[in-house]
DOLUM-332100 format. One line per field, with one value per residue (C-alpha): x, y, z. Coordinates in nm, 3 decimals, padded with zeros to 5 digits. Each point is the difference from the previous one (the first is absolute). Layout:
xx [X  ...];
yy [Y  ...];
zz [Z  ...];
//
This chain:
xx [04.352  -00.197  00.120  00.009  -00.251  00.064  -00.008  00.132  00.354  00.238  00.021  00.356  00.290  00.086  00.372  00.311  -00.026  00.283  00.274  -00.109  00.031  00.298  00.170  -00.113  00.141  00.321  00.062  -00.103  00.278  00.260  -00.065  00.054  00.265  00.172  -00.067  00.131  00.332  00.034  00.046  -00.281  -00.288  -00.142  -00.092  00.240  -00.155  -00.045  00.192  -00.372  -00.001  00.357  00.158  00.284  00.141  -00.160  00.205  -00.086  00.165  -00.039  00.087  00.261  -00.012  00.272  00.246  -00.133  -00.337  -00.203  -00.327  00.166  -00.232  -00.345  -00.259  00.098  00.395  -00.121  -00.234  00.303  00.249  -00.286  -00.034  00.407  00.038  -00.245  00.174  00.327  -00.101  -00.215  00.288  00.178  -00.272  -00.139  -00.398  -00.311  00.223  -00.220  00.121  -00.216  -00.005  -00.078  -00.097  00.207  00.345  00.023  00.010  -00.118  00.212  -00.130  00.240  -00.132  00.230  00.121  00.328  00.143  -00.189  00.305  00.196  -00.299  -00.017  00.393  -00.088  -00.327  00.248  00.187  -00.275  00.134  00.092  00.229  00.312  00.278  00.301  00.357  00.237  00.259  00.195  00.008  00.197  -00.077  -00.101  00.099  00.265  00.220  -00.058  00.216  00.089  -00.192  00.314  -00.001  -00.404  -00.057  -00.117  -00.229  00.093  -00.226  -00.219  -00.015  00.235  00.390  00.246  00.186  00.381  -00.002  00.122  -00.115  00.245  00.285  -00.132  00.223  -00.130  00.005  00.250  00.002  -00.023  -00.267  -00.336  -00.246  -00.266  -00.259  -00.045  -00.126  -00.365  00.099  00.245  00.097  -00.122  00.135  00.121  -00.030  00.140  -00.290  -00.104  -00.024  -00.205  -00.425  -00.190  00.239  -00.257  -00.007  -00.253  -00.027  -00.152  00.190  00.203  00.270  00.083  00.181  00.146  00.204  00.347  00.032  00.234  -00.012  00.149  -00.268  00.162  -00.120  00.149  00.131  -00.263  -00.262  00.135  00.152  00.182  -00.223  00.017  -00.172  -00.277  -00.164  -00.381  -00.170  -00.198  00.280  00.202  -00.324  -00.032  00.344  -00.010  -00.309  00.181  00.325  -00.225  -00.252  00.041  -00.266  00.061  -00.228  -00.343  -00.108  00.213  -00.021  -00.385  -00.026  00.278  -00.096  -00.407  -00.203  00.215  -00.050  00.001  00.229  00.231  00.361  -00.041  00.197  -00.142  00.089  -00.048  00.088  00.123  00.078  -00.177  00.161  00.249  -00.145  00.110  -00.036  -00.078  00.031  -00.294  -00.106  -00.311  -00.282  -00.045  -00.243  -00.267  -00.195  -00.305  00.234  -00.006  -00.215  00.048  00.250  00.030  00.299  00.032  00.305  00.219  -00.054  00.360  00.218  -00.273  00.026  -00.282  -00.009  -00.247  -00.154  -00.154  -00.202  -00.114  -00.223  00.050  00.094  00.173  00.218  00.097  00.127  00.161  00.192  00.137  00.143  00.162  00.149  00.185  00.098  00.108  00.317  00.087  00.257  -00.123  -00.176  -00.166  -00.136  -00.246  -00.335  -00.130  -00.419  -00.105  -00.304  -00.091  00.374  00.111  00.235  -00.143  00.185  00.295  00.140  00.243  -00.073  00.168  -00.198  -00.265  -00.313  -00.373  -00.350  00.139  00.287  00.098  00.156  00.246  00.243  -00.018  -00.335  -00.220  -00.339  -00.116  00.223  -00.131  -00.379  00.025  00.192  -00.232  -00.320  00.159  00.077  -00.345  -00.208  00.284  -00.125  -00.250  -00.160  00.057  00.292  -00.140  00.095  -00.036  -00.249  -00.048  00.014  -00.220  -00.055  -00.325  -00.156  -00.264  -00.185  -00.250  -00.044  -00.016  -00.269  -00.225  00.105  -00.177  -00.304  -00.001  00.027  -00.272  -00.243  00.063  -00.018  -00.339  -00.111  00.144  -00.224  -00.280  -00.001  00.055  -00.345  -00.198  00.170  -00.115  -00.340  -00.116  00.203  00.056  00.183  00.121  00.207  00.207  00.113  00.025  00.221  00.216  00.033  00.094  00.251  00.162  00.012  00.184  00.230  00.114  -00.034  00.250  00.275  00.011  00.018  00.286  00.156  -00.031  00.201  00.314  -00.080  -00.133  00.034  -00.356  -00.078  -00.332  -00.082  -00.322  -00.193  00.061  -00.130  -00.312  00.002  00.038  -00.288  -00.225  00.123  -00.228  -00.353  00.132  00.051  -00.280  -00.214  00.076  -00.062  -00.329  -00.071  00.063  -00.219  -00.237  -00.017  -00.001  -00.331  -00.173  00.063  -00.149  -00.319  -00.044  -00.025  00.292  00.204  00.289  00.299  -00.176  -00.036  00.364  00.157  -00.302  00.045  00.398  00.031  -00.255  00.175  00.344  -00.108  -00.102  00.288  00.294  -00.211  00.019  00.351  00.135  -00.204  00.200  00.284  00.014  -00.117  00.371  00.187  -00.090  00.042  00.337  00.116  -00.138  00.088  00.353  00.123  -00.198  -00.358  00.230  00.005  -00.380  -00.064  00.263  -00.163  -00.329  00.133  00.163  -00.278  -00.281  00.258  -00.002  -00.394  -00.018  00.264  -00.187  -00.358  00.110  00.248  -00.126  -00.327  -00.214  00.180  -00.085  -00.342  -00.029  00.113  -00.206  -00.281  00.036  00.022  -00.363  00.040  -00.100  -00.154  -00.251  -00.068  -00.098  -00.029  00.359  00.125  -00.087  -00.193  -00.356  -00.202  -00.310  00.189  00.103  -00.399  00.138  -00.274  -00.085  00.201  -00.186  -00.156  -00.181  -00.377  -00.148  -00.166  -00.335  -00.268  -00.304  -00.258  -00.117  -00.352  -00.061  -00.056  -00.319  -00.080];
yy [11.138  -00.111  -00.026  -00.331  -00.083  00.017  -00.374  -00.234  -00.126  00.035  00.317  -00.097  -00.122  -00.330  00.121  -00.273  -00.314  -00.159  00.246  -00.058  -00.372  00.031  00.262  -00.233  -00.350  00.218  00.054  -00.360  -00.120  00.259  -00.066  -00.393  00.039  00.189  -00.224  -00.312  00.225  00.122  -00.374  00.107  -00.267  -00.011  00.288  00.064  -00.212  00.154  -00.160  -00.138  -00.184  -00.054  -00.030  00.239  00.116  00.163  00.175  00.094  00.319  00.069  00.349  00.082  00.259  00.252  00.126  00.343  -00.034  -00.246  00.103  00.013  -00.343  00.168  00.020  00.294  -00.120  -00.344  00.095  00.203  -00.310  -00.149  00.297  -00.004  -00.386  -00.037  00.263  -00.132  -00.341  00.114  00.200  -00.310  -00.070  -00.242  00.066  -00.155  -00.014  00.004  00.211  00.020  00.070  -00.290  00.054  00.322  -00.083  -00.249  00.057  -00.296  00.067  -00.300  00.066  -00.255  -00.212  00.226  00.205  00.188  -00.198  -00.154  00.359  00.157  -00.257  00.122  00.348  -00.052  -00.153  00.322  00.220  00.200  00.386  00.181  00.217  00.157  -00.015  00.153  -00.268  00.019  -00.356  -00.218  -00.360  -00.336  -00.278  -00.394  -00.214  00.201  00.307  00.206  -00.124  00.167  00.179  00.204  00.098  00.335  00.134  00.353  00.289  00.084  00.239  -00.357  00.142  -00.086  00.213  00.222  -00.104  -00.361  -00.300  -00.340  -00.236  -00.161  00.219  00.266  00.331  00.148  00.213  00.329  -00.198  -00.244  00.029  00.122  -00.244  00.303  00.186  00.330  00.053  00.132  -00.290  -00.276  -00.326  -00.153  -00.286  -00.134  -00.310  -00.283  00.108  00.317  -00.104  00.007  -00.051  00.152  00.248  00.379  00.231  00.355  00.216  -00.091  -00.344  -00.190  -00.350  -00.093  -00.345  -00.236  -00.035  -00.381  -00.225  00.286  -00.056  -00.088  00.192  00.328  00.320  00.237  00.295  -00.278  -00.237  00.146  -00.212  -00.096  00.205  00.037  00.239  00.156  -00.072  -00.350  00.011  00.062  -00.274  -00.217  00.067  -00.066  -00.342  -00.072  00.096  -00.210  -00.288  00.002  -00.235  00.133  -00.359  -00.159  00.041  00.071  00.217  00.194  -00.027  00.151  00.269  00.364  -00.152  00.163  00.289  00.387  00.227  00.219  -00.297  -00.119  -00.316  -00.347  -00.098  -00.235  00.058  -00.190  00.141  -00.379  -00.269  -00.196  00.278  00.186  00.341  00.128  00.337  00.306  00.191  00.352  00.113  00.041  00.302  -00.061  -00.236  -00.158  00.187  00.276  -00.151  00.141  -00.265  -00.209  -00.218  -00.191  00.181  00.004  00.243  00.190  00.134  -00.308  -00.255  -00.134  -00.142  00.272  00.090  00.316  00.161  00.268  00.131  00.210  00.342  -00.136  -00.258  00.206  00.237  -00.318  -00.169  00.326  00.034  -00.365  00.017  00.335  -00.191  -00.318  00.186  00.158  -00.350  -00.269  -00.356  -00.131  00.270  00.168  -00.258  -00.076  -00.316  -00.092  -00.252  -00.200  -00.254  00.056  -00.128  00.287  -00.062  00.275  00.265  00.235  00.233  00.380  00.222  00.340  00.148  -00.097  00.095  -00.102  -00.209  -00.257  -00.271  -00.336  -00.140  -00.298  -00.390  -00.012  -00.177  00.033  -00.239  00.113  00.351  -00.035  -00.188  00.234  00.284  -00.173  -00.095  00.428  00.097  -00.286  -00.106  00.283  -00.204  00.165  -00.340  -00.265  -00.367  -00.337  -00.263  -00.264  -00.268  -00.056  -00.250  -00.153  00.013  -00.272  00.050  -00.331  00.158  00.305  -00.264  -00.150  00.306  00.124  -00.331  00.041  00.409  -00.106  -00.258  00.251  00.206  -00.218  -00.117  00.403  -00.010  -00.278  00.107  00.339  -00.212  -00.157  00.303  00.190  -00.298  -00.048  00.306  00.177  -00.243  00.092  00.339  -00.261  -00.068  00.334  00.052  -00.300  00.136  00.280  -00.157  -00.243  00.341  00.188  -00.375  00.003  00.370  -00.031  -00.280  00.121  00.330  -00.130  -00.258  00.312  00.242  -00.250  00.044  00.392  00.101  -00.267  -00.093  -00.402  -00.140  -00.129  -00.111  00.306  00.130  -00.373  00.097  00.383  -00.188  -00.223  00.314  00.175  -00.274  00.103  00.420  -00.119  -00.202  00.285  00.270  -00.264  -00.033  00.325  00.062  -00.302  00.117  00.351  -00.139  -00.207  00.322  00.121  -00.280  00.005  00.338  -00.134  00.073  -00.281  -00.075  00.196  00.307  -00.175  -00.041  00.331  00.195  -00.224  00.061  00.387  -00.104  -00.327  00.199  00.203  -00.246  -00.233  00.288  00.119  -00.366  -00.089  00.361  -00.083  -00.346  00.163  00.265  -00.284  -00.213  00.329  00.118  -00.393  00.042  00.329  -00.116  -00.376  -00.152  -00.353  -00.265  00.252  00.215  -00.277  -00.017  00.360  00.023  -00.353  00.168  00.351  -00.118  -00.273  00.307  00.175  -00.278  -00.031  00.348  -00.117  -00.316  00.167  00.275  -00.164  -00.347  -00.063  00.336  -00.063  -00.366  00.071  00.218  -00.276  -00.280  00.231  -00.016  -00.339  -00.213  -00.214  00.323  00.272  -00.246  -00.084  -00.332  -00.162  -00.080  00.328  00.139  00.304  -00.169  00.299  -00.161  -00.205  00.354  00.104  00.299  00.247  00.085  00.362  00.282  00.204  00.287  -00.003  00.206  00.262  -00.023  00.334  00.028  00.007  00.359  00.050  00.168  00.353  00.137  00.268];
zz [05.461  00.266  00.334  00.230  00.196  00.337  00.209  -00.281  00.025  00.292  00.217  00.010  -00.255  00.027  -00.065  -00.091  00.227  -00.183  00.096  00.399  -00.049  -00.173  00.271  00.263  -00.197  -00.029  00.288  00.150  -00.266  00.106  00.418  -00.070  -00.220  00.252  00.280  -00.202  -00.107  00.351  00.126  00.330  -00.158  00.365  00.227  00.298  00.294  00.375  00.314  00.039  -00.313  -00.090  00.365  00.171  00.306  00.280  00.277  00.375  00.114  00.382  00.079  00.288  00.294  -00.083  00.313  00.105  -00.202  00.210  -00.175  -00.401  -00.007  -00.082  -00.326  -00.181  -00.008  -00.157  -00.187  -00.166  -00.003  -00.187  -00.280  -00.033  00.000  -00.273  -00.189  00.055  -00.130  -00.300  -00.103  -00.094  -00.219  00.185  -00.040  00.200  00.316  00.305  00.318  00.281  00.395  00.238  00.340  00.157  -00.071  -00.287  -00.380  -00.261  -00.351  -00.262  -00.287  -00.347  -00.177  -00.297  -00.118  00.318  00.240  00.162  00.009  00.142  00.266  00.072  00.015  00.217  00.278  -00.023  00.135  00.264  00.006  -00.234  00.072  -00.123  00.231  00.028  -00.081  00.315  -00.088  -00.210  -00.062  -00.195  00.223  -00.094  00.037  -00.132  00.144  00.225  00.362  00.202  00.155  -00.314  -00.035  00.051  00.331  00.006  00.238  00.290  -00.297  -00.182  -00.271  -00.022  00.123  -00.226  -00.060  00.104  -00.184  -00.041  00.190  -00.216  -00.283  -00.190  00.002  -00.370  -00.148  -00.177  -00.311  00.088  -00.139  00.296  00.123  -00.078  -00.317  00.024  -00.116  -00.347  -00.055  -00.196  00.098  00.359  00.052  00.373  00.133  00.037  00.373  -00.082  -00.323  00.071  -00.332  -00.246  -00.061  00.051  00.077  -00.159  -00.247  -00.270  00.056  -00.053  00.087  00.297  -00.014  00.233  -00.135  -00.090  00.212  00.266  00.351  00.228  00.299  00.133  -00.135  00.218  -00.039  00.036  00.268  00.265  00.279  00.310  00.262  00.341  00.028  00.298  -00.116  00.088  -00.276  -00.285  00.165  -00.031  -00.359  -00.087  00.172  -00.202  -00.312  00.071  00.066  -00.301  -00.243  -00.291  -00.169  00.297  -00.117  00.357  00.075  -00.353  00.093  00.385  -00.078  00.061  -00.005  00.263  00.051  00.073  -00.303  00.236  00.103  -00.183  -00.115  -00.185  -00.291  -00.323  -00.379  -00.302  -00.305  -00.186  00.108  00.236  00.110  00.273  00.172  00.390  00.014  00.349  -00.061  00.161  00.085  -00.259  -00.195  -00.219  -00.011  -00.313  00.056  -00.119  -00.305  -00.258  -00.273  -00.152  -00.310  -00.229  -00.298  -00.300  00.045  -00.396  00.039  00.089  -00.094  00.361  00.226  00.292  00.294  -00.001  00.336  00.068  00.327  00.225  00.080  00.360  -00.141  -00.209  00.277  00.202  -00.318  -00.100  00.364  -00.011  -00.324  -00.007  00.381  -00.182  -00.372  00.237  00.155  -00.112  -00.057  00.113  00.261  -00.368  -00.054  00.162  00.040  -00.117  00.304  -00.014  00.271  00.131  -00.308  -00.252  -00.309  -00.185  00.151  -00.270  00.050  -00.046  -00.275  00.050  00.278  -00.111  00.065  -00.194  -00.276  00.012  -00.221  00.120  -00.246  00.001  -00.051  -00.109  -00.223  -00.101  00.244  00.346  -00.089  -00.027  00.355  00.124  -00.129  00.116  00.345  00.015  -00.092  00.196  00.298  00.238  00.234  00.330  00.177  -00.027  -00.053  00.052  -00.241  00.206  -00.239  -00.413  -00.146  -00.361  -00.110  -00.204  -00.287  00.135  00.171  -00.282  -00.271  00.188  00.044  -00.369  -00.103  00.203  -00.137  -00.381  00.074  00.110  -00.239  -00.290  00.187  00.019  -00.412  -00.102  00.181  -00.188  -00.338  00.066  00.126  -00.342  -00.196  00.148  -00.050  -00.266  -00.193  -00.325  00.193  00.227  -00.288  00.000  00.400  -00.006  -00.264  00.214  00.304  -00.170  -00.138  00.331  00.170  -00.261  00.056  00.330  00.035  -00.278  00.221  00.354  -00.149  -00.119  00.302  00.195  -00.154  -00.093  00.364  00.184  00.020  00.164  00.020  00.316  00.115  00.012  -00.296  -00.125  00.164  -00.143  -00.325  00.059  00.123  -00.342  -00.186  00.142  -00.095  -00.338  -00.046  00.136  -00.266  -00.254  00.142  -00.009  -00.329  -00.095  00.227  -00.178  -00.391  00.119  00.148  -00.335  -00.199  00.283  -00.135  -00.389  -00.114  -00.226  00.127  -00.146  00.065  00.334  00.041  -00.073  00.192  00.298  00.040  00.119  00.304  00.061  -00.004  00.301  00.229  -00.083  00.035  00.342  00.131  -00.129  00.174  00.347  00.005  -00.085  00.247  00.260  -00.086  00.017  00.320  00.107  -00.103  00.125  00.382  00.028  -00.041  -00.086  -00.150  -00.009  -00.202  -00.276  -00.010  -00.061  -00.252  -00.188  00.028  -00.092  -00.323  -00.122  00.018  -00.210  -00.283  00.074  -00.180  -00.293  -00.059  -00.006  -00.234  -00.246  -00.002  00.125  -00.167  -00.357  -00.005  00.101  -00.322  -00.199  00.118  -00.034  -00.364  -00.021  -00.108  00.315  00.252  -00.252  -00.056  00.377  00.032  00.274  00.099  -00.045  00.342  -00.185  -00.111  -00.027  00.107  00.319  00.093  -00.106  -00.217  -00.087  -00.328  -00.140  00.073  -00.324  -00.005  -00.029  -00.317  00.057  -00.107  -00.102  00.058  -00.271  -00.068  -00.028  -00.358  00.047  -00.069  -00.314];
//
């Protein structure tokens, strides 16, 4: 059997276009299916393009740190702000520096926006304070002849009584469990949260219908004391009323981490609490991470906390003091911006992981959790001005971006027809594939990740046509070297691929390593142009392999472009092919006859 002869047929198989087509048609189906079942039809829009809210934050001088106000400190508020607000899920939010003491935060109209813009007024230092007093503050709360007044240590002295209170009998139930025991039940100003904090928790609720006056081991009558500065603090603690927003506001802001101060909480909204707290003893940058999780025993939403190694030193200290004290003295109080957010009472001494427990639900214990992890700021901030942002001017520029680029798109069309002719049938295939899968997977990233398009990414979008249009070139390019060399054309096709394939993966990985670096070093809106760019070279590849290659193998079978005529784009003699090379004969020489 004789074997072939070498340089007739292809050099490589022309494998089984129909499976790519079908892979790729698969999962074009499947990608707009999902989009239409999801509901998200549209891609999530940017604050440029779908308006928002933009905040000013001006950074205050803090007593005893008159140089706290310098580069490195807010260029850290920055890193934890943006954090703190794209842990709410709120994606594409833009946090930057202005001048040397102002931060810009443009948060996009979306799910979350309007708690993030809560939590980004909230953005001064964390700590976790001894609770010294505590007493609900309205209308009807106690006179203030019966609020509790600290000793000159800030804590109340031992054996007093509230005035015109009973003290408890043998048979009464203590105001403080111990920190094995069954649940407590304090009186509503000695309630905080209704939440405990221990290793493993229990509840601790408010007894309903409670009396609103002080307890004796919690309240003890006013009396004189020697230092200026505990007198102070009790006067500011008869007179604040936590249900004046100004006053709830400017309580215990600006103040020492080593001072006493008055602050308010609310456990219910619209039922506020006034709180005697000691000095600091742990701060939020203590705080390692925190998160809302379910409890898997009781099924409960809970907070867990870890910390440093510092932090745990500090935090084991603290609780193993509060665990031996009587409500509420065993519970610490979580202050941000002045403001208690959380104080649970302590069961056990604790040190690198805690759990907060209590009235929670899924929602109350994420914020708390993210306000744990991101609340510790170098710098406390005041809230300069909010604005809503309008998508007029976006709209505007998105019109004048999608009518360059359909300009740029129908310029392309014409060069591809002009001088490809028939091969610009498949080219525009192509590029009608990689827009549809393009826009099915930014409409679904929004919702998944939290992608939105703004402007840029528009434009990386628009850049991502001449990349694709380029490796289709390419290929062209290659299959017509091939049929300049004499070669027909579906020998042309197949021995033209594995050199195309080169250059376009070399090309599509040089663009691709361009957007990543673009979007390791930039933030904000740059951000959403390298990741447009990034993930459009991606599909480049998918398209070229699975959509544009197989078709190309089947239209080369097809009379229309085996045949090159003129309109196909691969007219051997427009492209002045040469004639296949074939080996010459070689012809001997006559021999002369020999002579007898």
């Amino acid at each position: 059997m004789a074997a072939p002869k070498k340089g007739r047929g292809p050099a490589v198989g022309q494998g089984r276009p129909g499976r790519a087509l079908a892979l790729i048609l698969i999962a074009m189906v499947a990608l707009a299916g999902g989009m239409f079942l999801s509901g998200h039809t549209t891609p999530r829009l940017g604050i440029d393009l779908a308006g928002g809210t933009s905040i000013t934050l001006e950074a205050q001088n803090q007593p005893g740190k008159p140089n706290a106000i310098n580069q490195t400190n807010m260029d850290t508020a920055v890193g934890i702000i943006e954090r703190r607000v794209n842990g709410l899920g709120v994606s594409e939010a833009e946090v930057q520096t202005q001048g040397n003491k102002n931060i810009i935060v443009n948060i996009p109209k979306g799910t979350n926006s309007k708690q993030a813009q809560e939590q980004v007024g909230t953005t001064a230092q964390l700590y976790f304070r001894p609770v010294l007093t505590v007493q609900a503050s309205g209308p009807e709360a106690p006179k203030p002849s019966d609020s509790a007044s600290p000793s000159a240590s800030g804590t109340p002295k031992p054996g007093e009584s509230a005035q015109g209170e009973d003290k408890a009998t043998d048979g009464d139930k203590p105001q403080g469990e111990e920190a094995t025991g069954s649940e407590a039940t304090p009186s509503a100003s000695a309630t905080t949260q209704g939440r405990a904090v221990t290793g493993a928790l229990t509840k601790d609720d408010p007894t309903p219908g409670a009396s609103d006056k002080p307890k004796a081991s919690e309240s003890p009558e006013a009396s004189p004391s020697a230092d200026p500065a505990t007198a102070k603090l009790q006067e500011e603690f008869t007179k604040l009323d936590c249900t004046d927003p100004k006053q709830r506001t400017d309580a215990g802001k600006n103040a020492k981490p080593t001072d006493s101060i008055v602050a308010c909480g609310s456990n219910v909204p619209g039922s506020y609490e006034k709180y005697i707290l000691g000095p600091a003893e742990v701060s939020g940058a203590d705080v390692d991470d925190a998160k809302g999780a379910i409890d898997q025993q009781s099924g409960e939403w809970i907070v867990s906390m870890e910390f440093t190694s510092a932090g745990a030193k500090k935090f084991q200290t603290i609780t193993g003091r509060l665990a031996q004290q009587q409500p509420p003295m065993n519970q610490f109080a979580i202050v941000l911006d002045g403001e208690v957010v959380s104080a649970p009472s302590v069961r056990q001494a604790l040190s690198k992981n805690a759990q907060i427990s209590g009235s929670f639900d899924q929602q109350s214990a994420e914020d708390l959790g993210n306000i744990l992890s991101y609340g510790a700021l170098p710098l406390t901030f005041k809230e300069v001005s909010v604005t809503t942002v309008t998508a007029a001017l976006g709209s505007e520029q998105l019109q004048a971006g999608l009518i360059a680029g359909a300009i740029g798109l129908a310029l392309v069309i014409i060069y591809l027809v002009v001088y490809y002719r028939g091969l610009a049938f498949i080219a525009l295939l192509s590029l009608l594939v990689s827009g549809i899968l393009t826009y099915t997977i930014m409409a679904l990233l929004g919702p998944a990740i939290g992608f939105a398009l703004n402007l840029p990414a528009v434009c990386g979008a628009i850049v991502a046509i001449g990349i694709t249009a380029d490796s289709f070139i390419v290929y062209f390019e290659r299959i017509r070297d091939e049929i300049r060399e004499g070669r027909t054309l579906r020998p042309a096709i197949e021995r033209a691929w594995p050199r195309a394939r080169r250059t376009i993966l070399v090309s599509d990985f040089v663009s691709f390593l361009a957007a990543a670096v673009l979007f390791i070093v930039t933030v904000g809106k740059v951000q959403g142009f390298a990741f447009t760019l990034g993930l459009t070279t991606l599909l480049d590849v998918v398209v070229v392999f699975l959509f544009t290659k197989p078709l190309m193998t089947l239209m080369g079978r097809t009379k229309f472009f085996s045949k090159g005529g003129p309109w196909s784009g691969l007219d051997p003699k427009r492209l002045g092919a040469q004639p296949p090379l074939r080996r010459s004969r070689r012809v001997n020489a006559p021999t002369e006859p020999k002579e007898a």
